[in-house]
Every structure is written in C-alpha cells, then in structure tokens.
C-alpha positions as CSV (number, residue, x, y, z in Angstrom):
1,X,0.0,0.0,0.0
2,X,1.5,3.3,-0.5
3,X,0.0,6.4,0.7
4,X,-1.0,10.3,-1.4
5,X,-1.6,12.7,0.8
6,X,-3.2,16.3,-0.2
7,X,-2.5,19.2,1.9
8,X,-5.0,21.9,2.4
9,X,-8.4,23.1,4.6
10,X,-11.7,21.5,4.8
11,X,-14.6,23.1,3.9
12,X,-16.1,25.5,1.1
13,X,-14.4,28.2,2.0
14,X,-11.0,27.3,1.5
15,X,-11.8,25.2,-1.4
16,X,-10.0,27.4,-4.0
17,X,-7.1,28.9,-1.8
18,X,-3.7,28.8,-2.9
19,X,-2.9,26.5,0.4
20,X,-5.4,23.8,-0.8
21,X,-3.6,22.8,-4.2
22,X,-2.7,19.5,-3.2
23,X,-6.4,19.0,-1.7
24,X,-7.4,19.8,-5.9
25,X,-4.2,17.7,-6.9
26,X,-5.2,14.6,-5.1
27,X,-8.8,15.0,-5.6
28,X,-7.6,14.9,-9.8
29,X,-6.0,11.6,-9.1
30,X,-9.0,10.1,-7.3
31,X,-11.4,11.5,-10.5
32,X,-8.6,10.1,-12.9
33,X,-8.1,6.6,-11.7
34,X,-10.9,5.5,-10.7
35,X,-11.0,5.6,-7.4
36,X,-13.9,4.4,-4.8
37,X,-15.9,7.3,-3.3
38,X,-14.5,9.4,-0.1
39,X,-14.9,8.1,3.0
40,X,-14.3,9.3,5.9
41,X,-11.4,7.7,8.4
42,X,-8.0,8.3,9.7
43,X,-9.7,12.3,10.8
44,X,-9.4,12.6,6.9
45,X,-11.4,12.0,4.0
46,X,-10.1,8.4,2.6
47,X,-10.4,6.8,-0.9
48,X,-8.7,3.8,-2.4
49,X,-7.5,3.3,-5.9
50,X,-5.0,0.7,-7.7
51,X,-2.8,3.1,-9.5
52,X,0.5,1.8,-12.5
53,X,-0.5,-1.8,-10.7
54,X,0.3,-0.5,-6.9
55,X,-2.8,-0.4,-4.3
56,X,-3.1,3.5,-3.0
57,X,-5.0,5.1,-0.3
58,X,-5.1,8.5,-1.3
59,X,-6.0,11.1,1.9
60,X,-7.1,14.5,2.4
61,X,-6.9,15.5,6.1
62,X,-9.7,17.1,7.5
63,X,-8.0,18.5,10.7
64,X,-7.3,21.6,9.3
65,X,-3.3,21.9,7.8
66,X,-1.2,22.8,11.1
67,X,-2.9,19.2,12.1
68,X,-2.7,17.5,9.4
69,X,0.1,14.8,11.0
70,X,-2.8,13.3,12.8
71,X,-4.5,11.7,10.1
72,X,-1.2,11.2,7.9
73,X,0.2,9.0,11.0
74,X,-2.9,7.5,11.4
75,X,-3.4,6.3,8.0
76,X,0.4,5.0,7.6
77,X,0.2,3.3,11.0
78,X,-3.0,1.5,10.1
79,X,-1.5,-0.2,6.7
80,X,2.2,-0.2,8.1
81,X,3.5,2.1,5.5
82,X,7.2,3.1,5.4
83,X,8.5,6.5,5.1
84,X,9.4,5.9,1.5
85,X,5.6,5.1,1.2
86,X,4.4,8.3,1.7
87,X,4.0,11.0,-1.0
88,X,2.8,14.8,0.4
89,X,1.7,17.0,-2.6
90,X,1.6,20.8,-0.8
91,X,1.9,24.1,-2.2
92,X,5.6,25.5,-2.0
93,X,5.8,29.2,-1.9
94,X,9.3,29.2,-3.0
95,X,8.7,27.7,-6.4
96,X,7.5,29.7,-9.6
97,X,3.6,29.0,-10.3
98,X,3.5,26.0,-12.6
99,X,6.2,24.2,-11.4
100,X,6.7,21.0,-9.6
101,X,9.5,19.5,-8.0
102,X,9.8,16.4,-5.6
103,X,12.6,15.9,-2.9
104,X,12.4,13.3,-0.2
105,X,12.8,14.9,3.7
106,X,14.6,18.5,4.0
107,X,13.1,21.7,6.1
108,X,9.3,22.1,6.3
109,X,10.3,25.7,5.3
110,X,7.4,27.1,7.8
111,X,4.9,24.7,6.2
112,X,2.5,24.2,9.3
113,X,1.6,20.8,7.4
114,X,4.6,19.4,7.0
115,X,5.9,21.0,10.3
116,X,2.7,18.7,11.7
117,X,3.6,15.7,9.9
118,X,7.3,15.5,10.5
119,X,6.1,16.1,14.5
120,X,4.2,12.8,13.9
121,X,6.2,10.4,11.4
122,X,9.5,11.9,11.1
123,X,11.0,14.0,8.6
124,X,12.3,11.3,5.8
125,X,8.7,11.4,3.5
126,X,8.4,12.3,0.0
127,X,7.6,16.2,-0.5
128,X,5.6,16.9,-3.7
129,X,6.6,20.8,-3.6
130,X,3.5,22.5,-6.2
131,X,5.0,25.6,-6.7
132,X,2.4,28.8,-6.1
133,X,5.2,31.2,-6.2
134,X,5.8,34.3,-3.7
135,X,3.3,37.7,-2.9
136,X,7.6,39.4,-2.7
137,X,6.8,40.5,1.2
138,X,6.5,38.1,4.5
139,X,4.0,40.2,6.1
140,X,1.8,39.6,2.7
141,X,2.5,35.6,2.9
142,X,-0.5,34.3,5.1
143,X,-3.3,36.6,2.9
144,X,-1.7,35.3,0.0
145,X,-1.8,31.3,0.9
146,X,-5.3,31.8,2.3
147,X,-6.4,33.6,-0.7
148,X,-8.0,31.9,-3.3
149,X,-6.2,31.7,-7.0
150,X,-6.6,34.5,-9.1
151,X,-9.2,33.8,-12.4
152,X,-5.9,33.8,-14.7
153,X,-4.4,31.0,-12.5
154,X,-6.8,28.7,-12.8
155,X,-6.2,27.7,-16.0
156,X,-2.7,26.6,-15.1
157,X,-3.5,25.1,-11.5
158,X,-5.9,23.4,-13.3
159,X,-3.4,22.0,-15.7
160,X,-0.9,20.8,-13.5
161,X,-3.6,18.9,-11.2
162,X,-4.3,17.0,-14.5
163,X,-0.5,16.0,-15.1
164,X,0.1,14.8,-11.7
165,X,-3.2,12.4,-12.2
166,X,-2.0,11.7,-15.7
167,X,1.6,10.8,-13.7
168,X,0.4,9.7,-10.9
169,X,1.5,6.0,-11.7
170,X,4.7,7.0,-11.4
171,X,4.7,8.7,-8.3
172,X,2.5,5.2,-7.2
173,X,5.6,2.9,-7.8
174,X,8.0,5.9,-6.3
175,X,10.0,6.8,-9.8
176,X,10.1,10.5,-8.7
177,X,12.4,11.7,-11.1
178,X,10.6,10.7,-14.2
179,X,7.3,11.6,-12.7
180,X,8.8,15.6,-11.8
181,X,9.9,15.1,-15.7
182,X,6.8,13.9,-16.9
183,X,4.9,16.6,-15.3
184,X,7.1,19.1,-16.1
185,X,7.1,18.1,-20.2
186,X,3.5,18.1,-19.6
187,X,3.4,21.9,-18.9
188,X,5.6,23.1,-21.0
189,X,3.3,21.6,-23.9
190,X,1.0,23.6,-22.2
191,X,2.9,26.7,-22.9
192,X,4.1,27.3,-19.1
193,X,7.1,27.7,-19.0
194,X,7.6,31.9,-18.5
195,X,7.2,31.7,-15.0
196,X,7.1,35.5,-14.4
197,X,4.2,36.4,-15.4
198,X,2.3,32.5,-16.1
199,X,-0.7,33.5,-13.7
200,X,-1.4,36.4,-16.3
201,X,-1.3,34.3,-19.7
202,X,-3.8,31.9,-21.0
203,X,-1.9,28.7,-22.3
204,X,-1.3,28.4,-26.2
C-alpha cells in the first residue's frame, strides 16, 4: 500500500485557496483513476484506488493543515506504510507557479503541514513541492496562501492537477524523477514555462 496525501483546509471556504492545491491535486487523481468514493477515516477523507498496478490510499486530512500529522500517521500506521511510502503534494511558496518539484525529507520551510507531519512520522517522506510562487513581502505571505487563486491561474493550477493524475503511476511505484519530468514536459506543452508572469497568460 503506499499512501497520497493532499494538503490543504476542509470546507467551502477554503476550497479554492492557494494553500489547498494539493487537496485539488489529489482529488484529480482520485477522479482520474478511478477511485472508490470518499470516506471518511484516519480524521481525513479516505479513498482507495489501484494506480500503474500498486494499491493507494489516497488522503485529504480534515483536521485543518497545522494538524494535518494526525490523520497522515494514522493512516500509515493502520497499513504499516514506510516512510518511502508516503507521498505529500503541498503548495511550495518558494517555487515559480506552474512548477513541480519532488525531494524526499529536507526543512518544512514554515509549512505548518509538514511542520505537523514530520512532529508525527518523522521527517524522511516524499515532499511533492506545487509551486504557487511568492506575494515578494512576509507580512503579505498568510493573505496570499489563504487567498484563493486568481481567475488567470486557474487555467494553469488546473493544468498541473491534470498531469500529476495523468503521472500519478509513477509517483505510485515511487519513480520521482521521471514523474517531476513527466509533469514538467506536460506543462511546458501547455505553454508554461515563462514563470514571471504565467498566472497572467492563458496557455497556447
């Protein structure tokens, strides 16, 4: 069994926010392979799929993000599943919009949901870092992550959600680097690759 996880905060009213793009990234795997309807367990919302031949439980916590360790320890715990088990998509703030990258363990970089799941499993999980670039001012940072995506991202964030399901077979049997490359090819077809000033374009 391996384990998705999407980071982000329940409800409606988050539902769009820049914070929640791995809640919309794991939900496009779910709608893209098939999975069995959400449940809820583990203080998350649960659904099961059989993704590139390996058995996933894919998870949205429900705890809110600076708890989200609760149900992602939970959930491994449960099914027994190693470190290198465990994928966490989560918006980066230090990575252009667009872009993806995948690194296993490293700093939380003030990411109160990995800070929370690193407090619970330990630090050596796989990070799948969606970049949602940076408002250019700290003080700016929590309005920004708690705002929702502007109307000319969500063509892009929209995108990328859709590569990572199209991928996500890869990331299932754990070949990072090909799946980071697969993605990445994926939106550059797209026409996202000018990462200045991609949340003002429409792709070609």
């Amino acid at each position: 069994m391996q384990l998705i996880v999407g980071l982000g905060n329940p409800g409606e009213r988050y539902a769009r926010n820049r914070h929640n793009i791995g809640f919309m990234a794991v939900d496009a795997i779910a709608r893209g392979h098939n999975a069995a309807p959400w449940r809820k367990r583990f203080h998350g919302l649960t659904s099961e799929a059989v993704i590139g031949g390996e058995r996933v439980l894919l998870l949205l916590p429900q705890t809110f993000m600076n708890e989200s360790g609760i149900a992602v320890a939970e959930a491994a715990q449960f099914y027994k599943i190693p470190l290198s088990g465990v994928a966490v998509l989560h918006d980066e703030l230090d990575l252009a919009p667009a872009k993806l990258r995948v690194k296993t363990g490293g700093g939380n970089a003030g990411h109160n949901g990995l800070r929370s799941i690193t407090a619970h499993i330990g630090n050596d999980y796989r990070r799948v870092r969606l970049g949602i670039g940076h408002p250019g001012d700290k003080s700016r940072v929590h309005a920004y992550v708690l705002g929702d995506f502007g109307k000319g991202e969500c063509a892009w964030v929209d995108d990328l959600a859709r590569a990572i399901a199209d991928n996500a077979a890869l990331l299932a049997k754990g070949d990072d680097p090909t799946f980071q490359n697969r993605v990445h090819l994926a939106m550059e077809a797209r026409g996202w690759t000018d990462v200045k000033s991609v949340t003002e374009r429409t792709p070609g």
